[in-house]
C-alpha positions as CSV (number, residue, x, y, z in Angstrom):
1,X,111.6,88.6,72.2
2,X,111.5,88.5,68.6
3,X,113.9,90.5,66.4
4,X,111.2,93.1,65.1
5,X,109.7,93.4,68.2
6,X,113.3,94.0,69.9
7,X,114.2,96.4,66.9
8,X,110.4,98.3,67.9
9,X,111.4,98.2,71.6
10,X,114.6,99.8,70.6
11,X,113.4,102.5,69.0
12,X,110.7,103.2,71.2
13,X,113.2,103.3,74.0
14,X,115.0,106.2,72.2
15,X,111.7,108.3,71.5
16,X,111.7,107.7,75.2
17,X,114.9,109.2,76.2
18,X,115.3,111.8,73.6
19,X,112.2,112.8,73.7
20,X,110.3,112.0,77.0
21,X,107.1,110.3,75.2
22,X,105.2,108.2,77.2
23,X,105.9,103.8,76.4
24,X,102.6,103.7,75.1
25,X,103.1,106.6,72.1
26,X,106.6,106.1,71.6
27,X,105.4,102.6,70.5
28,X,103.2,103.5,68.2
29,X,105.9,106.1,67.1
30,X,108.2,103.4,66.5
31,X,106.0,101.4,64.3
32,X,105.3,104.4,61.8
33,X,109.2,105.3,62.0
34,X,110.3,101.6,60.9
35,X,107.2,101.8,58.7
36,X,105.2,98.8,60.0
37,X,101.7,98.5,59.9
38,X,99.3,99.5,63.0
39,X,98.7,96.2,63.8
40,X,101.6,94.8,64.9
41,X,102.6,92.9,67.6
42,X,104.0,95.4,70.0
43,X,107.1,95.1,72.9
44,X,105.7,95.4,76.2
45,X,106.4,97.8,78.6
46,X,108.9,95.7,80.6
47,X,110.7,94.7,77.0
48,X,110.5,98.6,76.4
49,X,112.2,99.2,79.9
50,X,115.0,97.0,79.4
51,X,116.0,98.8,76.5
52,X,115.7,102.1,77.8
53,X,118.3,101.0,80.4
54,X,120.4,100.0,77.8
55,X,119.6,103.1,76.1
56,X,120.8,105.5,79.4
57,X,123.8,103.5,79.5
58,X,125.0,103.9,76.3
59,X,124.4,107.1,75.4
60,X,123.7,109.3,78.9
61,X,125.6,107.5,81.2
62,X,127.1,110.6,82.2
63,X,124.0,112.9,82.7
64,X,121.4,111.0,83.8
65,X,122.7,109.7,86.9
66,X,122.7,113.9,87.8
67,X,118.9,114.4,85.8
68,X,117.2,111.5,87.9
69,X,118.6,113.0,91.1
70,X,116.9,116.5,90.3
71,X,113.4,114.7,89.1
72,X,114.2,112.7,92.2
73,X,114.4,115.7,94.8
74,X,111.3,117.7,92.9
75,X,109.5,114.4,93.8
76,X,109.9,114.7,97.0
77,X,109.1,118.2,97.8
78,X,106.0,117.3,96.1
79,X,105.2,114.4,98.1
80,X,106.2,116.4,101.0
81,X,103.9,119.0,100.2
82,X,100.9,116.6,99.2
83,X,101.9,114.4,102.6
84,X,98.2,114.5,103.5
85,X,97.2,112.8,100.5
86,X,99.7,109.3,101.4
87,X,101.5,110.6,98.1
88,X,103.7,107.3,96.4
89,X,106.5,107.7,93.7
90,X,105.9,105.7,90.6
91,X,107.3,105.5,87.0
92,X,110.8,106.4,85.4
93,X,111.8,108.8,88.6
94,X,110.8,105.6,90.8
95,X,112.0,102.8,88.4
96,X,115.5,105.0,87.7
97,X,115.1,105.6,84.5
98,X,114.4,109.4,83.8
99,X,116.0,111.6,82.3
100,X,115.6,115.8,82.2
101,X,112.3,114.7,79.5
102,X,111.0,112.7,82.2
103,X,107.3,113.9,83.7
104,X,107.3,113.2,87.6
105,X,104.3,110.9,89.1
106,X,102.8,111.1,92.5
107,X,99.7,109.1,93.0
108,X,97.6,110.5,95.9
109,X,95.2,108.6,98.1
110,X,92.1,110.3,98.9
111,X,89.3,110.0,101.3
112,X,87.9,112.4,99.4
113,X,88.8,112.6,95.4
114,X,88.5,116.5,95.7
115,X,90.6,117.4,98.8
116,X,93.8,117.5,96.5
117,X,92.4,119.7,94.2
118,X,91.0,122.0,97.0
119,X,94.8,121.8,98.9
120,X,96.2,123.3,95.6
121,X,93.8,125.9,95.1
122,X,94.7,127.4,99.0
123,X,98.3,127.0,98.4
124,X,97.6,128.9,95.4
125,X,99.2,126.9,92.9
126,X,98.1,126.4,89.5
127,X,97.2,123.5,88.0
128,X,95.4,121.5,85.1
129,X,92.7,118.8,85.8
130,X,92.9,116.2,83.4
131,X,92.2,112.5,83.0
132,X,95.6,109.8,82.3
133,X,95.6,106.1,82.7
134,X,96.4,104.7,85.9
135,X,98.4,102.1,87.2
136,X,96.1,98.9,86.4
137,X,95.6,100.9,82.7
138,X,92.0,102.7,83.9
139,X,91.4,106.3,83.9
140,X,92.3,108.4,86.9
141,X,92.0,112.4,87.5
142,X,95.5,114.0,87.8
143,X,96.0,117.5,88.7
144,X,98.9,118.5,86.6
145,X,101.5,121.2,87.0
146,X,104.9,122.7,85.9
147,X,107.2,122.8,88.9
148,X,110.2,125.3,88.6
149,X,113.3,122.2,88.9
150,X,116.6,124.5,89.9
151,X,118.8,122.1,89.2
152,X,118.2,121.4,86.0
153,X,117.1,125.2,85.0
154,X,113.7,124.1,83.6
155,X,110.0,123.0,84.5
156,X,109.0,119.9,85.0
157,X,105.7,118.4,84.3
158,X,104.0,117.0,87.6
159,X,101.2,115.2,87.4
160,X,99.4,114.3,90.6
161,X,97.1,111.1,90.4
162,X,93.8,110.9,92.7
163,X,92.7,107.8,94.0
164,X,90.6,106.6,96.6
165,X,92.4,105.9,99.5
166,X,90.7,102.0,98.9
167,X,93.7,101.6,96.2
168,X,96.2,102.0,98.6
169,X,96.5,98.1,99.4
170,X,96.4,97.2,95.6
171,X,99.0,99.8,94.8
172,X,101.6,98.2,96.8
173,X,101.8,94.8,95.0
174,X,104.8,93.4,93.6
175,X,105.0,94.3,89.4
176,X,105.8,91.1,86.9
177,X,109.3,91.5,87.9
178,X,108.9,91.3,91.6
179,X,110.0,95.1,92.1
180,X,107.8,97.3,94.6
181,X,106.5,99.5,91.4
182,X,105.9,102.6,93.9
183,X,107.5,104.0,97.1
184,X,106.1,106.6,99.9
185,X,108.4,108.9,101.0
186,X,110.0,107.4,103.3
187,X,111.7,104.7,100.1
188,X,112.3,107.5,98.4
189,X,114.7,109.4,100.7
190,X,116.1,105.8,100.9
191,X,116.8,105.9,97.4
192,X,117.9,109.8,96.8
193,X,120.2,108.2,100.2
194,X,121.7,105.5,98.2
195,X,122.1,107.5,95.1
196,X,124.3,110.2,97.1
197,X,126.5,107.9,99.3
């Protein structure tokens, strides 16, 4: 990686942990901070990753390690809750990387796209429909809400993706690193496991 495009992944990675954006507009961010022009070349999201690591460990080695726990057991109710719907972790609460700015993840797979939507509305819960790119960078309905995290005294945005339960097999496939870039429930209790012990 090239020095401006470390210096943009470096930046980018702060926007990230200071500020919970998104890789994508903490990117862009980063090129009008440094004052660079639109087009160029940008870090990509693996580059950005390493950096937020680096990032964590630098500056929020303390916290974070408690922060990603919370997001991690607000995960899991909700994938408990949505069980029906073969919820899977993904992102920073997957990857390790969150912090308290972090949104929480759960992609849902559906044999029918509205039966999430329709378990929400009997358990009374309230939500927002709205459309966010997926995990091969299409659109996908997610049925966002703010859950009530106790442990870190705030809400938390969780944003429910709907796919077709077709996706399922694709979803599972090693990432350009070789890592499993989502886990059921059952990996995640391994991981809130390890994370305790």
């Amino acid at each position: 990686m090239d020095m401006s495009k470390r210096e943009i992944a470096a930046t980018a990675a702060r926007l990230v942990v200071e500020e919970g954006l998104e890789y994508g507009p903490a990117k862009r961010r980063a090129l009008r901070e440094m004052g660079l022009p639109n087009r160029t070349s940008l870090p990509n999201n693996d580059e950005v990753e390493v950096e937020v690591r680096d990032y964590i460990q630098l500056f929020c080695a303390d916290t974070q390690p408690k922060e990603l726990h919370a997001l991690r057991m607000l995960a899991l109710e909700w994938m408990e809750r949505m069980s029906a719907f073969r919820p899977h972790i993904g992102g920073a609460v997957w990857h390790g990387t969150a912090t308290r700015l972090s949104d929480i993840y759960v992609q849902l797979f559906c044999d029918d796209s509205k039966s999430a939507e329709i378990a929400l509305i009997d358990h009374h819960v309230d939500y927002q429909p709205r459309t966010v790119t997926g995990f091969h960078g299409e659109q996908v309905e997610a049925l966002s809400v703010h859950a009530s995290s106790l442990a870190l005294g705030e809400d938390i945005g969780v944003h429910l993706l709907v796919y077709d339960l077709d996706d399922l097999r694709g979803a599972l496939k090693p990432d350009a690193q070789g890592r499993t870039p989502r886990g059921d429930v059952t990996a995640l209790r391994r991981l809130i496991e390890k994370d305790s012990g």
